[in-house]
N, C-alpha and C positions, 0 to 999 in steps of 0.2 A: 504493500500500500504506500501511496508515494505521500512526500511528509507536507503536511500541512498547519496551518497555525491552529491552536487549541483555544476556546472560551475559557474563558474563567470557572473557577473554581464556584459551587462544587460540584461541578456538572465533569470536568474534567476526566476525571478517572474512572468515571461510572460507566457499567454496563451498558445503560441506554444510551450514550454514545455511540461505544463499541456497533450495538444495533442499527443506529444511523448511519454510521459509517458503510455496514458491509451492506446495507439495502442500496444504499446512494452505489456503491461500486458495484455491487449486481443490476442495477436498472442503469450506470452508465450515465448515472445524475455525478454532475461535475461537484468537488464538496464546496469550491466557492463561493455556489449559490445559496446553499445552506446556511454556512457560516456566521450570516449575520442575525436569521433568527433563532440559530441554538445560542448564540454569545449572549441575545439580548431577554430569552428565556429561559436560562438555566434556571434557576432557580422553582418555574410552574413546571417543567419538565423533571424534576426531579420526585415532585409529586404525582403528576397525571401528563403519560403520552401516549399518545394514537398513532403508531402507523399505519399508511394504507396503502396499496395500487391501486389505479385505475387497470384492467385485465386486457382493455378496448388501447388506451395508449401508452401504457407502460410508465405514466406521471405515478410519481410517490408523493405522498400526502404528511406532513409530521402536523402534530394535532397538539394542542393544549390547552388548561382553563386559567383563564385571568381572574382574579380578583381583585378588588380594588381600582379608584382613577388612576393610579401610577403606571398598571398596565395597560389600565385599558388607553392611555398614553402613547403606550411605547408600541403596541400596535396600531396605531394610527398613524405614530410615525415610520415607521416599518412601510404604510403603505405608500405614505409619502414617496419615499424615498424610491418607489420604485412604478413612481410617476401613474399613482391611482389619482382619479380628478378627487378636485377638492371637495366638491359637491360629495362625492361618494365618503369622504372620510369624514365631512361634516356632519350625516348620516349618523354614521358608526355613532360620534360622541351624542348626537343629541340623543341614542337610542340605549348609549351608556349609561349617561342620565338618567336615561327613565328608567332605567334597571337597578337604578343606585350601582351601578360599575359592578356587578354581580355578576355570575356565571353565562362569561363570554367564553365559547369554546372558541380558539383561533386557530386555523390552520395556513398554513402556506404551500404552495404544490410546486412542485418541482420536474422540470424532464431533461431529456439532454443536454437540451441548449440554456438551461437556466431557469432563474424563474418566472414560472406560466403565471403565479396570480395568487387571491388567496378567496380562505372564505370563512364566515364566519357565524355561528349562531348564537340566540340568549336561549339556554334552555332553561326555563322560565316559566313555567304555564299558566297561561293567558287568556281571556276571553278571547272569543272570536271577534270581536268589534277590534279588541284593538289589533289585529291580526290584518283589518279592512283597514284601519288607519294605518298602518304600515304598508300596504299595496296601494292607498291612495296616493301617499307619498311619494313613493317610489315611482309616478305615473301611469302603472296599471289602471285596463280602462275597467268599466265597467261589468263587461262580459267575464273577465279573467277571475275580477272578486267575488261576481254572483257564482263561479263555477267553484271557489274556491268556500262560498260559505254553503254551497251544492252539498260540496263533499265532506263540509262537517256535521249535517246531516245524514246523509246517507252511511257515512262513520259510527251516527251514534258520540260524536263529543263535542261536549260540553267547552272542553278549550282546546286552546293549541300547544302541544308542546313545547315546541322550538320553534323560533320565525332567525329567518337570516339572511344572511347575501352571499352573493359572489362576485369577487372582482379581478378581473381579468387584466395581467399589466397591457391585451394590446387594444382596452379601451371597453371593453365585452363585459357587461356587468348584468345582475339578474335578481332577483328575489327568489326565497324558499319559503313556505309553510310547509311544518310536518304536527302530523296529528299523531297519537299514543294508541296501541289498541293492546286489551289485554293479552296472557297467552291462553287463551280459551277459544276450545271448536268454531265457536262462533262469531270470532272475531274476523272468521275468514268468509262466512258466507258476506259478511259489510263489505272485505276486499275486494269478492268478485263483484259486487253489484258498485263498488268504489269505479272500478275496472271496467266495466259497460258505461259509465259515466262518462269517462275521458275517450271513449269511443276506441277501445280495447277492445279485439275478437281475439275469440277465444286461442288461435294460434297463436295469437301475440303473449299471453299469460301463460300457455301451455307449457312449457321448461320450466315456470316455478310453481304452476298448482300442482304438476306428477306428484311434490314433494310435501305436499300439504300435512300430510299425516306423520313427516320427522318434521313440519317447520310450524305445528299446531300449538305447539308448548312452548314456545320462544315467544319472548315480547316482539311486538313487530308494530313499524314504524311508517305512514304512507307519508309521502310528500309531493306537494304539488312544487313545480320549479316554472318559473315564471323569467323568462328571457329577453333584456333588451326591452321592458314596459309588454312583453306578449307570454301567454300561455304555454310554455314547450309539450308540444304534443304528448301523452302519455302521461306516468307518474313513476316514479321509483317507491320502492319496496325493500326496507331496511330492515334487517332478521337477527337478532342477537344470539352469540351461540350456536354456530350451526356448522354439523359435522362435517368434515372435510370431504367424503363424500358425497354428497349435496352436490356438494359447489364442481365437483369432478365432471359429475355426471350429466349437470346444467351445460360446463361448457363443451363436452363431450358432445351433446345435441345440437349443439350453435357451431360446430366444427373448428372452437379455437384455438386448437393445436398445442402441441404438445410445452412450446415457449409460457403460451398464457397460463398453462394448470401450473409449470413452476414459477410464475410470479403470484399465482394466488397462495402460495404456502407461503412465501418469505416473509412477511408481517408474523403470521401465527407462529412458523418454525422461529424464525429472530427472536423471538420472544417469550419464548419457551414452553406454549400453549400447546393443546389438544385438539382444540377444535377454534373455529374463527371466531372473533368475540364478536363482531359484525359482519355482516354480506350486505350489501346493496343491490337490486336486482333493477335498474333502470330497462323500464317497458317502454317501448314506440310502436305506434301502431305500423304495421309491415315491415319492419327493422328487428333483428338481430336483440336478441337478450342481452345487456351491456351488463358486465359485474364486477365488483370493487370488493376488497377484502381488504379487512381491517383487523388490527392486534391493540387494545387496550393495556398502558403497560405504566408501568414507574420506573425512573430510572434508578 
C-alpha cells in the first residue's frame, strides 16, 4: 500500500481505518479523496461508521453521525469546499437548526476519479407535513409531494423516518423521504401495493419479493428519491440484516457478474460481519434491480 499522510489521532491507529483503506484500494478509490473527511471526522467515526458500495458503479460510501452545530459545521464546510452551491448548504444549516444539530447521518461517496458528492439524512421522525415542507423547499412540484404523502398512506405511517439530500459535486442534487415499516408479514403486503403506486410491475419487484419470506423479519425501509425538483421513477427498498445469500442470488438474476457479488461482501467481510447490516434494493420501472450493500461498524 503506497504511503500516504495519516488524520489525527485517535482515529489513526484504528481498525476502521485499516477498513477504509483496503475498501478504497479494492474499489480503486484514490485515498486523497478520502483524506479530508476521515481527518475532519475522526473523532464521529470512531463511534459510528457505515460503509457501502454502490454494486451498479462501484462508488464507496463512508457514512457517519454528527452531533452537535460544531459538526454539523464542518460538514457544510466539507461541502463547500468541494464547490456544492451555496443554496444547497444553506439548506443543510437551516435544517440543522430545526433539528437542534441532532442526528445528521453524513456521508460522502467516492469512485475512481475522486469525489462524486455527498449525502445526507436527519433521522429524526417527523410528521409528514413537515416532510411536505421540506419538498416544498426544495422546489418539488406538486405532483411529486401528493405522490409522496400517497405513499404514506398506503404505508400505513404516521411519520417519516429520515428526510434528506443528495449532493452531487457536478451540480446534481435531489431530495429523499424514507418511511419505517415494521419486521412483520405484513408490512410487505403495504410494499407491494407501495410498489403499484410508483407504477412498478410486477417484473420490476420480482428479484426482491422471490425473497420475501428470508427478508419478512428484517426492518425494512421504502424511500421515495426525488431528483433535480422531479420524482425518480420507482422507489428503493432498504433491508437491514440480510443474509449474504439474498443478495447472491438477487444479482445472480440481474446477471451482474461475478466483479459485482465480490464488491457486495467487502463492507460486510471488512468489517467482520455475517450477514449485510443493510441492502438497498433501488426498483425502476423496466430497468435492472440496482443494489448497494452496506456494513455498520465503529472504528
Amino acid at each position: 500500500m503506497t504511503t500516504k499522510p495519516l488524520p489525527p489521532d485517535p482515529l489513526r491507529h484504528s481498525r476502521g481505518l485499516v477498513r477504509i483503506e483496503m475498501m478504497a484500494e479494492s474499489l480503486g478509490v484514490p485515498w486523497q479523496a478520502i483524506e479530508a473527511f476521515v481527518a475532519l471526522f475522526s473523532r464521529e467515526l470512531q463511534g459510528h461508521m457505515a460503509l457501502s458500495v454502490d454494486l451498479h458503479t462501484g462508488r464507496m460510501g463512508v457514512m457517519t453521525r454528527c452531533q452537535g452545530a460544531e459538526a454539523h459545521l464542518r460538514a457544510a464546510r466539507l461541502m463547500g469546499e468541494q464547490s456544492v452551491a451555496e443554496e444547497s448548504i444553506r439548506h443543510l444549516l437551516v435544517r440543522a437548526k430545526h433539528f437542534q444539530y441532532q442526528d445528521l447521518l453524513f456521508c460522502s461517496v467516492f469512485g475512481a476519479d475522486g469525489i462524486v458528492g455527498f449525502s445526507y439524512d436527519f433521522e429524526h421522525p417527523s410528521e409528514v407535513v413537515l416532510a411536505h415542507a421540506w419538498l416544498a423547499d426544495s422546489g418539488v412540484g406538486a405532483d411529486g409531494i401528493g405522490l409522496m404523502e400517497a405513499m404514506a398512506e398506503v404505508l400505513a405511517a404516521r411519520v417519516v423516518h429520515r428526510i434528506g439530500a443528495l449532493e452531487h459535486v457536478d451540480g446534481t442534487r435531489g431530495d429523499r423521504v424514507c418511511f419505517s415499516l415494521p419486521a412483520v408479514s405484513e408490512s410487505w403486503d403495504r410494499i407491494q401495493a407501495a410498489v403499484r403506486l410508483v407504477g412498478l410491475e410486477d417484473r420490476d419487484f420480482a428479484p426482491v419479493v422471490a425473497h420475501r419470506a428470508a427478508l419478512a423479519d428484517s426492518p425494512t425501509f421504502v424511500s421515495l428519491d426525488f431528483l433535480n425538483r422531479r420524482v425518480r421513477r420507482g422507489l428503493s427498498l432498504g433491508v437491514q440484516e440480510v443474509h449474504p445469500m439474498v443478495v447472491e442470488t438477487v444479482l445472480d438474476g440481474t446477471c451482474a457478474g461475478d466483479e459485482a457479488a465480490d464488491r457486495a461482501r467487502l463492507p460486510m467481510e471488512l468489517s467482520g460481519h455475517q450477514q449485510h447490516s443493510c441492502v438497498s434494493f433501488c426498483l425502476t420501472p423496466g430497468q435492472t434491480c440496482r443494489v448497494k450493500t452496506a456494513a455498520i461498524t465503529a472504528c
